[in-house]
BAKE-171181 format. One record per residue (C-alpha): x, y, z; residue number from 1. Coordinates in nm, 3 decimals, decimal comma, padded with zeros to 5 digits. Layout:
N
NODE         X         Y         Z     i
NODE         X         Y         Z   NUM
...
END
This chain:
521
NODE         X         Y         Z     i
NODE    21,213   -03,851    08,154     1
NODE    20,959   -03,566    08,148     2
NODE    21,045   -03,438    08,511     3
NODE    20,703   -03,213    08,531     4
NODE    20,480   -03,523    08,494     5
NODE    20,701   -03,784    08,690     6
NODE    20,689   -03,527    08,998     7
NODE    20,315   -03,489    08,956     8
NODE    20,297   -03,875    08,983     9
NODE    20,533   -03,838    09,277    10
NODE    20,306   -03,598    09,453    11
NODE    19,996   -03,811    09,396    12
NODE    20,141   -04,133    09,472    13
NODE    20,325   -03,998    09,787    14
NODE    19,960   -03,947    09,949    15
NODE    19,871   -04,276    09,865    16
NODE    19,582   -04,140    09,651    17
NODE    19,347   -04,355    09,415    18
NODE    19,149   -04,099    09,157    19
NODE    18,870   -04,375    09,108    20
NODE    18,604   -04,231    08,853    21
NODE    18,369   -04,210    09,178    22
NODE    18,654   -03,976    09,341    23
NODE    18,710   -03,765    09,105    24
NODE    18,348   -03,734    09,027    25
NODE    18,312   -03,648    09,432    26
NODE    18,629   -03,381    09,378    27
NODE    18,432   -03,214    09,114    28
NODE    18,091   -03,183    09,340    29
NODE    18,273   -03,009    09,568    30
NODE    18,522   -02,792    09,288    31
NODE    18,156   -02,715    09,243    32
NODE    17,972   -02,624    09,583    33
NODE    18,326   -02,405    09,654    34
NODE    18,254   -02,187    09,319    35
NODE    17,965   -02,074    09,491    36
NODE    18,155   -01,976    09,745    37
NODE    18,509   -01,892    09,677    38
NODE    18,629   -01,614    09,429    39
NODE    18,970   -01,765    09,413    40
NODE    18,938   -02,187    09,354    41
NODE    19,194   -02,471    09,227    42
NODE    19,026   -02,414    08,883    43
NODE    19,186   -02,107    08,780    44
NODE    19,422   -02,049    09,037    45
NODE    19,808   -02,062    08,875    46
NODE    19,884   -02,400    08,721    47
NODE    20,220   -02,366    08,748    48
NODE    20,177   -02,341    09,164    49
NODE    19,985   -02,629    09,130    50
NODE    20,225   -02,827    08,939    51
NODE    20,512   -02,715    09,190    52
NODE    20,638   -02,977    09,426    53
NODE    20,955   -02,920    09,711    54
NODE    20,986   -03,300    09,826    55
NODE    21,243   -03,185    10,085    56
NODE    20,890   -03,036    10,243    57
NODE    20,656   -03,320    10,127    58
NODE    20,394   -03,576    10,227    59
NODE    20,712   -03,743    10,403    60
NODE    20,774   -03,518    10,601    61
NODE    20,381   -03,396    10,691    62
NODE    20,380   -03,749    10,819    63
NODE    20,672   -03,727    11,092    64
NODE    20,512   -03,407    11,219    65
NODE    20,222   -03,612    11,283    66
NODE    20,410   -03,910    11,436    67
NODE    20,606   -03,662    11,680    68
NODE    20,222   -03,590    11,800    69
NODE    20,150   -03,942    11,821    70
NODE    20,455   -03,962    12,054    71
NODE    20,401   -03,661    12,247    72
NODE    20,047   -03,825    12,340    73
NODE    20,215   -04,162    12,404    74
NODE    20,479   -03,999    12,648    75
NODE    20,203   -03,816    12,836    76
NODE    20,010   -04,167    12,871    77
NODE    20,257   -04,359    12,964    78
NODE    20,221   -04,314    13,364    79
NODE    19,818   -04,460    13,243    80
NODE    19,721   -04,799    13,287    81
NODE    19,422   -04,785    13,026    82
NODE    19,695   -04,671    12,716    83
NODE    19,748   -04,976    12,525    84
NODE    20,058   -05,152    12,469    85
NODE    19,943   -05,221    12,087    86
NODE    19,969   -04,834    11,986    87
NODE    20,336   -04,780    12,136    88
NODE    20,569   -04,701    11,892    89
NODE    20,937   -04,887    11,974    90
NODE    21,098   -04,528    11,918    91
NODE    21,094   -04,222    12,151    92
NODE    21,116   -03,967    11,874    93
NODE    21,143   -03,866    11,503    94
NODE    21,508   -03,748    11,344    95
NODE    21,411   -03,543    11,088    96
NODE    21,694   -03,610    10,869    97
NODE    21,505   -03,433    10,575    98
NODE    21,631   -03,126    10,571    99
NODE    21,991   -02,940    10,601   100
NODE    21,873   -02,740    10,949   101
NODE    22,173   -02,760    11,138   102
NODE    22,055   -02,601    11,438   103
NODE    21,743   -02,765    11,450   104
NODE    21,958   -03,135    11,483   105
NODE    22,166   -02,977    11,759   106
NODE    22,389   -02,749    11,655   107
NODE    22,549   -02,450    11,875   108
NODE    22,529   -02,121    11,675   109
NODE    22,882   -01,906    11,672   110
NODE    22,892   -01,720    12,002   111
NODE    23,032   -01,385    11,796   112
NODE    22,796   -01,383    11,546   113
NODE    22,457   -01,439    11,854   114
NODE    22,634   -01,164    12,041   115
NODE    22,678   -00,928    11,783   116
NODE    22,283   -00,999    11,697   117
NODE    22,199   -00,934    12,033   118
NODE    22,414   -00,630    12,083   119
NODE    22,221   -00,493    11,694   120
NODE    21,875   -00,534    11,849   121
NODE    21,922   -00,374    12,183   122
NODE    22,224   -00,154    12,177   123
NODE    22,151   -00,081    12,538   124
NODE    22,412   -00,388    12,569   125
NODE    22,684   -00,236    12,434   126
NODE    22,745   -00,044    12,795   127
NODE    22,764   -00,431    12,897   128
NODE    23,080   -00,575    13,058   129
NODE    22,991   -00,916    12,929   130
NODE    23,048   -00,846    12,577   131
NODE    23,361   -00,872    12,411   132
NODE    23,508   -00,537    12,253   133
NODE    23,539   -00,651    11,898   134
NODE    23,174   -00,746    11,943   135
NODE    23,047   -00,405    12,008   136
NODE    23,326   -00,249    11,778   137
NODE    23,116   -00,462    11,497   138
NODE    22,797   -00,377    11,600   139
NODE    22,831   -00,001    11,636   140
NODE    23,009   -00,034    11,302   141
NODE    22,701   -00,231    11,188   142
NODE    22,464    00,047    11,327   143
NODE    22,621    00,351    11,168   144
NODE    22,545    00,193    10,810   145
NODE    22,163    00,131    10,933   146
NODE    21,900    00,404    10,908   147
NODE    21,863    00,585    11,215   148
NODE    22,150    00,349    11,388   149
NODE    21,825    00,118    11,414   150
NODE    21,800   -00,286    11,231   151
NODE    21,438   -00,182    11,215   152
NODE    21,506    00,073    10,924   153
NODE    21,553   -00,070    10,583   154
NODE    21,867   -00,063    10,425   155
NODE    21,930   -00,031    10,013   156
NODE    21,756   -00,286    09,773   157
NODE    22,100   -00,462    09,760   158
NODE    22,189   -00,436    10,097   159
NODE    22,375   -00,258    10,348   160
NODE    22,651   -00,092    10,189   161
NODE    22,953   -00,213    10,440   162
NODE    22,852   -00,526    10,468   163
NODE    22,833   -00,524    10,072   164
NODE    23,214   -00,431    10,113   165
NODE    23,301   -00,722    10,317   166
NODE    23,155   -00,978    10,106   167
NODE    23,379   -00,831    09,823   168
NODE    23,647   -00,890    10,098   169
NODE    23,592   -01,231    10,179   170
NODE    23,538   -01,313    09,785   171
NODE    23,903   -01,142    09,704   172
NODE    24,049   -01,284    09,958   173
NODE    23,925   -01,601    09,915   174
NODE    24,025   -01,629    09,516   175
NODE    24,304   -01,383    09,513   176
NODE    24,169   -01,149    09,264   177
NODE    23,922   -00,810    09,315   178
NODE    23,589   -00,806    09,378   179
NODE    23,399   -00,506    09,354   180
NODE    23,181   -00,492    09,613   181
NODE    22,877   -00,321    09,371   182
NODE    22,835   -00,620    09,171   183
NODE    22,736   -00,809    09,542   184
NODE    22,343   -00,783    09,629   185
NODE    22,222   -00,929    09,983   186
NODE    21,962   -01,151    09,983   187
NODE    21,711   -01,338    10,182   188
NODE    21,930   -01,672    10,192   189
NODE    22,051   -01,788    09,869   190
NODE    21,735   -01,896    09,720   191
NODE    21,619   -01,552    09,690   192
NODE    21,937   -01,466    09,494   193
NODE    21,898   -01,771    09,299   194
NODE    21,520   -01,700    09,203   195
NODE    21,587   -01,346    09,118   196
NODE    21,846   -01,464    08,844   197
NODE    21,606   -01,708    08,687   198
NODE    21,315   -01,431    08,740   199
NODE    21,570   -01,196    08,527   200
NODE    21,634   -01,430    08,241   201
NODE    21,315   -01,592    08,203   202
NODE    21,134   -01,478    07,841   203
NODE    20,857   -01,703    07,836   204
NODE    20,584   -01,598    07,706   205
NODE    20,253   -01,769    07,542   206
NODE    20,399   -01,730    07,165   207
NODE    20,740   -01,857    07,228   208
NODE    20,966   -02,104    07,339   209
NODE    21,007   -02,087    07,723   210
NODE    21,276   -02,020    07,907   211
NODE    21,533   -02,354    07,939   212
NODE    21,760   -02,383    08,274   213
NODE    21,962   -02,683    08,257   214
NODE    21,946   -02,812    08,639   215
NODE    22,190   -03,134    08,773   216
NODE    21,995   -03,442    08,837   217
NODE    21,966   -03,570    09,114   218
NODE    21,909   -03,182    09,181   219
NODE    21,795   -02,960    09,508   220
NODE    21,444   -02,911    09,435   221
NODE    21,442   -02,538    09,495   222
NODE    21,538   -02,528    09,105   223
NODE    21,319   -02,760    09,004   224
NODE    21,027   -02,614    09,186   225
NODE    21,136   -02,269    09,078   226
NODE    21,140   -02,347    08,726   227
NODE    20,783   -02,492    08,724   228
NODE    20,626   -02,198    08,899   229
NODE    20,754   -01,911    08,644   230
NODE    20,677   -02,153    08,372   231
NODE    21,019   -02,179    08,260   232
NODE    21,192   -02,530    08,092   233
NODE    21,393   -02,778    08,314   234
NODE    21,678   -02,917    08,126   235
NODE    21,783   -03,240    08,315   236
NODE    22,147   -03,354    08,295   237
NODE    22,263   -03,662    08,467   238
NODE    22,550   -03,660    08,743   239
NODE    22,765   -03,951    08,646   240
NODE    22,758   -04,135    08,985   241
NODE    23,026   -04,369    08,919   242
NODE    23,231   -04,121    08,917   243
NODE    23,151   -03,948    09,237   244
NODE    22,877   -03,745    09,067   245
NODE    23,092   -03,547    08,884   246
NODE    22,956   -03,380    08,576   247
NODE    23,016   -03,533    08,255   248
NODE    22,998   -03,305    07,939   249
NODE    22,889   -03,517    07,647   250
NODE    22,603   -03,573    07,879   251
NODE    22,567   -03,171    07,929   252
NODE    22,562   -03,151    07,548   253
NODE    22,325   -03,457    07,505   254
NODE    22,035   -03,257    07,716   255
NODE    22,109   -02,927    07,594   256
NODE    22,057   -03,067    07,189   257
NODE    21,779   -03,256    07,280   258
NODE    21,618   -02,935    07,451   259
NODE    21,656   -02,697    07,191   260
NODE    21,371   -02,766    07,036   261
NODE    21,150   -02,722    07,331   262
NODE    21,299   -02,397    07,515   263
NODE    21,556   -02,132    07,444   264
NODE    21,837   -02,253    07,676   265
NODE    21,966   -01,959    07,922   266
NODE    22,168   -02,109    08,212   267
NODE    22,321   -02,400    08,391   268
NODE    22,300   -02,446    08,718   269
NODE    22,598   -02,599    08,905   270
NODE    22,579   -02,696    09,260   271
NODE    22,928   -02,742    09,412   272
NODE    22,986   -02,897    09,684   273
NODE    22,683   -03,106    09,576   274
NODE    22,356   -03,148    09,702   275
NODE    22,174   -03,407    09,751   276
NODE    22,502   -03,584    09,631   277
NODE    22,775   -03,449    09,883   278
NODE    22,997   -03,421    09,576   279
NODE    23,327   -03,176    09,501   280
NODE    23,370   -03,083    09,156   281
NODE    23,753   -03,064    09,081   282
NODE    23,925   -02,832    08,854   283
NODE    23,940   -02,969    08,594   284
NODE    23,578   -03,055    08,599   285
NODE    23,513   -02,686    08,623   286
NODE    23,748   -02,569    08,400   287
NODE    23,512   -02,810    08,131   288
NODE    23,196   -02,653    08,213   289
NODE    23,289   -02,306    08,191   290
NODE    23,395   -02,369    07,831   291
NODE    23,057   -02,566    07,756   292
NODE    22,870   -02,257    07,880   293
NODE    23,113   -02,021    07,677   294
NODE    23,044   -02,219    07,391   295
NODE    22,660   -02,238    07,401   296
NODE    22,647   -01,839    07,530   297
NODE    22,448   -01,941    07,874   298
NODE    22,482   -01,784    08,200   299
NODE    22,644   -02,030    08,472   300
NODE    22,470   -01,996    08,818   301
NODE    22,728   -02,107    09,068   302
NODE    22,550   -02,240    09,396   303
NODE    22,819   -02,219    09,642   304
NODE    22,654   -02,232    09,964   305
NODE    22,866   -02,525    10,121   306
NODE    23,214   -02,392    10,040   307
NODE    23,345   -02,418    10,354   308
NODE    23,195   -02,749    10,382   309
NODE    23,497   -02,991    10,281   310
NODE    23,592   -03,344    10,382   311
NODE    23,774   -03,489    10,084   312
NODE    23,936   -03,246    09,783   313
NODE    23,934   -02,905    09,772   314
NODE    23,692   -02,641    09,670   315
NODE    23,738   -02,414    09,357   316
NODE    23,502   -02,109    09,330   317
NODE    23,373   -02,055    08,918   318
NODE    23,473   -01,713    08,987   319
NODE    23,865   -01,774    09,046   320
NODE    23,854   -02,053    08,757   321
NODE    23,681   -01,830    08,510   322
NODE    23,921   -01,590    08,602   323
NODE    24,223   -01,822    08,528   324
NODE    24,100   -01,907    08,229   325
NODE    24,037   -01,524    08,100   326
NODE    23,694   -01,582    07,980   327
NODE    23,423   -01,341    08,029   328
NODE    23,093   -01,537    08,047   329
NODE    22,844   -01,452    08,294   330
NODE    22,824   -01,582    08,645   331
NODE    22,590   -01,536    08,930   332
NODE    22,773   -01,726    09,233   333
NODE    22,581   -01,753    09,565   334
NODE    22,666   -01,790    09,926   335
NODE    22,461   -01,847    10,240   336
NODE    22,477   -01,842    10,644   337
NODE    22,213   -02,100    10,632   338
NODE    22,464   -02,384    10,599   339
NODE    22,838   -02,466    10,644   340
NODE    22,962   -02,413    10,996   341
NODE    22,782   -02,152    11,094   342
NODE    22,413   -02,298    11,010   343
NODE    22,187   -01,976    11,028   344
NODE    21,927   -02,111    10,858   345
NODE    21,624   -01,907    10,986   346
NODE    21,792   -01,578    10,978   347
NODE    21,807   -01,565    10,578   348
NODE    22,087   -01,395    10,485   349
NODE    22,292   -01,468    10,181   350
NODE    22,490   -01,254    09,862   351
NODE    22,457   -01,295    09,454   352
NODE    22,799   -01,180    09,357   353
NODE    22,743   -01,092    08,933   354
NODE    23,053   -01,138    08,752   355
NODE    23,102   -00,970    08,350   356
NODE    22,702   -00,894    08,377   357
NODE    22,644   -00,607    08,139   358
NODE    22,598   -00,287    08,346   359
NODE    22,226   -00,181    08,179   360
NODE    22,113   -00,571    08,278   361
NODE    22,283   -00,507    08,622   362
NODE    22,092   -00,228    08,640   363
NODE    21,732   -00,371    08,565   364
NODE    21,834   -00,643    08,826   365
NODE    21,884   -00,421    09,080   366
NODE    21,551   -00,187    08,953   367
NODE    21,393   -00,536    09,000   368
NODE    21,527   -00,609    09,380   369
NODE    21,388   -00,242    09,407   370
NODE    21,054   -00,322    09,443   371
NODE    21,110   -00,601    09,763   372
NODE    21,254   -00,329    09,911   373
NODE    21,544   -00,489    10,098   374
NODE    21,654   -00,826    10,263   375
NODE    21,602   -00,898    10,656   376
NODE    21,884   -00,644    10,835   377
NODE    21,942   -00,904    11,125   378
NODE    22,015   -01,162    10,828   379
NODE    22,263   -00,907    10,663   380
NODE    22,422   -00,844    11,000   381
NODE    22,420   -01,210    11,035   382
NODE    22,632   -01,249    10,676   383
NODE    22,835   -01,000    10,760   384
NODE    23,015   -01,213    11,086   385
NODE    23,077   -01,486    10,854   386
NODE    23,269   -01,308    10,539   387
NODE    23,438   -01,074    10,828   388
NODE    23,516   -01,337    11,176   389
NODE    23,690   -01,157    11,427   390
NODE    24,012   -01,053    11,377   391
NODE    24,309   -01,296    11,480   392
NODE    24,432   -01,013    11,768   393
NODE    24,032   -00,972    11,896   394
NODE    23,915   -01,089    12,198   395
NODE    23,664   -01,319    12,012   396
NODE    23,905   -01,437    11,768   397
NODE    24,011   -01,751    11,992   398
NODE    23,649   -01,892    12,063   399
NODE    23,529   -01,809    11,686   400
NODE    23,806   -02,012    11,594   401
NODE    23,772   -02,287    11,799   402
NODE    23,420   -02,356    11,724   403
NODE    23,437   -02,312    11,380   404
NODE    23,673   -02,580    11,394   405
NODE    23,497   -02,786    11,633   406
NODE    23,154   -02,760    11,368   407
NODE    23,400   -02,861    11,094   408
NODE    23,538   -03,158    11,254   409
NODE    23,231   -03,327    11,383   410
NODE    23,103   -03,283    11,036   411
NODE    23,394   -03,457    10,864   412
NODE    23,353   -03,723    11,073   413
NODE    22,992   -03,806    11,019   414
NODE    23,056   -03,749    10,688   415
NODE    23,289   -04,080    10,695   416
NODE    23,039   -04,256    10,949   417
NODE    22,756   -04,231    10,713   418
NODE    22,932   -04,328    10,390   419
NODE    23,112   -04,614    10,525   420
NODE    22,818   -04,755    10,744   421
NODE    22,582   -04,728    10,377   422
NODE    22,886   -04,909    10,223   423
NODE    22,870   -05,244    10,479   424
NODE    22,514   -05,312    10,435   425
NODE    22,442   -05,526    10,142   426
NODE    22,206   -05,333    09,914   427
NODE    22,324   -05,025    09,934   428
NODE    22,630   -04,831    09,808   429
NODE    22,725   -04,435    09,813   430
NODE    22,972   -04,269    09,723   431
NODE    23,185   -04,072    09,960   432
NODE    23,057   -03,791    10,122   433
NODE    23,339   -03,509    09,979   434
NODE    23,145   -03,190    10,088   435
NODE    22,790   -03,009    10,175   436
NODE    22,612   -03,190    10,438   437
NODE    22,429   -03,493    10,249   438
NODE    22,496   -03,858    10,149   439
NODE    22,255   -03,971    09,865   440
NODE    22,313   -04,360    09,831   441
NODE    22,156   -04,573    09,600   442
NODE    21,950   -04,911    09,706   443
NODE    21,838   -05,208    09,603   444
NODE    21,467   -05,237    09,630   445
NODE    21,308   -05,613    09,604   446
NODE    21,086   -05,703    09,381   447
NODE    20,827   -05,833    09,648   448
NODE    20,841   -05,465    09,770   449
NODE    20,824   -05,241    09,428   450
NODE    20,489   -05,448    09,391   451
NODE    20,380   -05,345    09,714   452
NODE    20,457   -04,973    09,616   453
NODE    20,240   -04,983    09,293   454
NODE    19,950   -05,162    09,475   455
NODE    19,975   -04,907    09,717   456
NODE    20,001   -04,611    09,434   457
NODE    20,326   -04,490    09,542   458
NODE    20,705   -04,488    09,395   459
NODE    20,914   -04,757    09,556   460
NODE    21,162   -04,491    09,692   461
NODE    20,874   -04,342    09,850   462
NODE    20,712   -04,643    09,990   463
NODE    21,087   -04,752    10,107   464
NODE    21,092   -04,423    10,298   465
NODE    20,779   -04,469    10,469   466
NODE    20,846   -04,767    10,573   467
NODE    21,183   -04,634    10,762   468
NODE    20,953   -04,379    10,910   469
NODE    20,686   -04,595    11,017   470
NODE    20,915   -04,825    11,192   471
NODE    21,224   -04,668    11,373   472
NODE    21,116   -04,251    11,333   473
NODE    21,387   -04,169    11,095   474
NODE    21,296   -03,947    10,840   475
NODE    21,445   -03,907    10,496   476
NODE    21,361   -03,768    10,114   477
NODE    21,287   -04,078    09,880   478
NODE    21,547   -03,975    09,540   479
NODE    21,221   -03,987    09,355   480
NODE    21,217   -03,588    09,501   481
NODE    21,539   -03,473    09,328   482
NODE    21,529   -03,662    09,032   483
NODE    21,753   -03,998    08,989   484
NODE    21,823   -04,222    08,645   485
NODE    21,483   -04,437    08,581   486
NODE    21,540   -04,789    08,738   487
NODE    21,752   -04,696    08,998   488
NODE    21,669   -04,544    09,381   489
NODE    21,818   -04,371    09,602   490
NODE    21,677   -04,149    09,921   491
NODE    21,880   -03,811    10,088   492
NODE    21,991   -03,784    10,422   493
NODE    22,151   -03,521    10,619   494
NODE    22,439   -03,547    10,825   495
NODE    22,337   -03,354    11,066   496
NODE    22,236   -03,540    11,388   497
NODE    22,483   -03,533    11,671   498
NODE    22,782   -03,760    11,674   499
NODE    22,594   -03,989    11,921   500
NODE    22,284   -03,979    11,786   501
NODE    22,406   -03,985    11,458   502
NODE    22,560   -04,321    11,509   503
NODE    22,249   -04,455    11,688   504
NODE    22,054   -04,352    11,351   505
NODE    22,269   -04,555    11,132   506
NODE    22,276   -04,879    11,386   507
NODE    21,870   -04,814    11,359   508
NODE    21,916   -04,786    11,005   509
NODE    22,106   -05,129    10,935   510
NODE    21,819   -05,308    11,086   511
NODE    21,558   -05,153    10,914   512
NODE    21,707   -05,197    10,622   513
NODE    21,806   -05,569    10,716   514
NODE    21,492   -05,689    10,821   515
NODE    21,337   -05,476    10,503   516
NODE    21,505   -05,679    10,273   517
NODE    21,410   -06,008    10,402   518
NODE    21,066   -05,940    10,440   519
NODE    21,055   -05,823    10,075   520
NODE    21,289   -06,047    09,898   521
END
């Protein structure tokens, strides 16, 4: 499947567009009346941007921001006799169960790491009785590292230097061997750390083979969209989803041979606990793919952002297995406070820990962080209380504990709500949700209905989606956005809403899905 085309398609079809020859004739009238007044115009803008597509951000979800307006102005007419019953939706509001932003669906952030935040910005509070001692033992500890004792100075290109230290820490501790705490940058969420790696290693250029990343699919598409916009190769493997999406390696080495003609193969990204899947690679699994990559000399990108996320197994790092198995390959493994239990998505910080990099390439990595200067302090700071919680005799210790395991809980338990509720409704099966915060099951779609889809000019996964949308506000990511075997369909959801609402959304759900079916079959 050539993934660059089929997501153009997607795009297209996802707004329901029809390029008739009078259209496109109409686009290129105005292409033309802009030239005259615009510098900078689609024409020779980037192609790659324009090729780029992040479903997890798409038409779908453009859509439900304009439903929640639709319901905003029906709850404000509601008290008016002249509103008319025909334009009520039967829903009260849209659960935007698109996207892994735990706070967003109701989360409580961790009181330690808000009041050590709050104690960074304004360190007038730090004379305040209401704040815990370990919390203002962190932050004046935080604050000594910063420029000026100030979060509005910038740190070093890779970070804060202590907080650097503790992410080594956490990372020893966590595999039992040493980390050195130089080889850990700080980033702006993962996906900085994971688009400076690929910025690193990509070599394309117009006289040569680009740059190939081999990227699991179904995949997240911040590696899909990455890859198209520096102009680099996607190498698609399939997840074997029989086999609870584990990764199978004849089918590593199928995509790899068959890509060697068309790129220069670099890396493979692995994505454990899995997302969209809610996989957990075992050990063994691991074990495999480190040897593939040793074999084929490419760099292993680790995405490790839901390791504390686990429900079912138990999570290896690549680090601690590499290191078992005395092989020196490169790895760039990357964590985040966006997700897990602590869900600090919108303050951006994250690490890239580089393991058996060559110093002189370490260096030009860092000379290249050099020139964004650093990563958001507040995010650092933010890092920093998850790879260092209070300590077990602080004053915070007990409530850090307790809702970290409170988080944890809920989400093992919607994890088992989702998966088993998919698994009783005929049409649908998914696997179990092991780990991350995703189910990804795969569904039957009628006949009667993939028509409709192609009269409509849209992928049946897409038009499936819409239709859950339309009708009870529940918004999801048709599969057709992270890539899925041809013939088969699937759509992402978080797990994410509240327990009660969570289990309302699935009730909703069945129906849909019930009454979908019979319409279409």
């Amino acid at each position: 499947m050539n993934s660059q085309r089929y997501g153009r398609l997607f795009y297209l079809s996802s707004l329901n567009i029809n390029y008739s020859q009078k259209q496109q004739q109409q686009q290129r009238f105005i292409r033309m009346n802009n030239c005259c007044r615009h510098t900078i115009t689609l024409d020779n803008i980037n192609d790659n941007v324009k090729r780029l597509e992040y479903a997890v951000r798409g038409p779908l979800v453009i859509r439900a921001g304009v439903i929640e307006n639709e319901l905003k102005q029906q709850q404000q007419s509601s008290s008016s006799s002249s509103s008319s019953s025909n334009n009520q939706r039967l829903f009260n509001e849209v659960i935007r169960a698109n996207i892994g932003d735990c706070h967003a669906m109701g989360q409580r952030p961790l009181t330690f790491l808000r009041q050590v935040l709050a104690c960074s910005s304004d360190d007038s509070l730090l004379t305040s009785q209401h704040y815990p001692n370990d919390v203002k033992e962190r932050t004046r500890l935080m604050l000594k590292y910063c420029g000026g004792q100030s979060v509005g100075a910038y740190s070093d290109s890779a970070g804060v230097e202590i907080i650097r230290k503790h992410c080594a820490e956490y990372v020893s501790h966590r595999d039992g061997i040493e980390s050195e705490w130089r080889d850990i940058v700080l980033t702006t969420g993962a996906s900085e750390g994971i688009r400076s790696i690929l910025a690193l290693i990509n070599t394309c250029s117009t006289d040569s083979l680009p740059s190939g990343v081999m990227i699991p699919i179904p995949q997240y598409p911040l590696y899909s969209a990455t890859i198209t916009e520096y102009g680099m190769y996607p190498i698609n493997y399939y997840l074997d989803e029989d086999n609870q999406w584990s990764l199978n390696i004849d089918e590593l080495k199928r995509s790899l041979n068959e890509a060697k003609v068309k790129c220069k193969p670099k890396a493979i990204v692995v994505i454990n606990p899995g997302n969209p899947t809610g996989s957990v690679l075992t050990k063994k699994n691991i074990e495999d793919i480190i040897r593939f990559a040793k074999e084929n000399k490419i760099l292993i990108i680790a995405d490790e952002v839901y390791q504390h996320n686990i429900y079912d197994g138990e999570f290896f790092s690549f680090k601690k297995i590499l290191h078992e198995l005395n092989e020196d390959i490169e790895l760039a493994s990357v964590m985040s406070a966006s997700k897990g239990f602590m869900g600090e998505c919108g303050l951006r910080g994250g690490y890239c820990e580089l393991v058996n990099f060559d110093p002189s390439v370490k260096a030009m990595f860092f000379k290249m962080l050099s020139a964004r200067l650093c990563s958001s302090i507040l995010g650092q700071i933010a890092l920093d209380c998850i790879v260092k919680p209070p300590d077990v005799d602080g004053e915070s210790y007990e409530r850090y504990h307790q809702e970290k395991s409170d988080v944890l809980a809920a989400l093992k338990y919607r994890a088992k709500l989702v998966a088993d509720t998919f698994n009783t409704i005929p049409g649908i099966k998914s696997n179990k949700v092991a780990g991350a915060m995703y189910a990804f099951p795969q569904i039957d779609i009628p006949k009667k209905a993939k028509e409709k889809a192609t009269e409509l000019g849209q992928a049946a996964d897409f038009f499936y989606a819409m239709n859950l949308l339309e009708t009870t506000g529940i918004c999801v990511v048709p599969g057709s956005g992270f890539g899925q075997i041809p013939g088969t369909y699937h759509f992402r959801t978080t797990i994410l809403p509240q327990n009660e609402k969570l289990e309302a959304m699935m009730k909703k759900f069945k129906q849909f899905h019930l009454n979908f079916m019979e319409q279409y079959s």
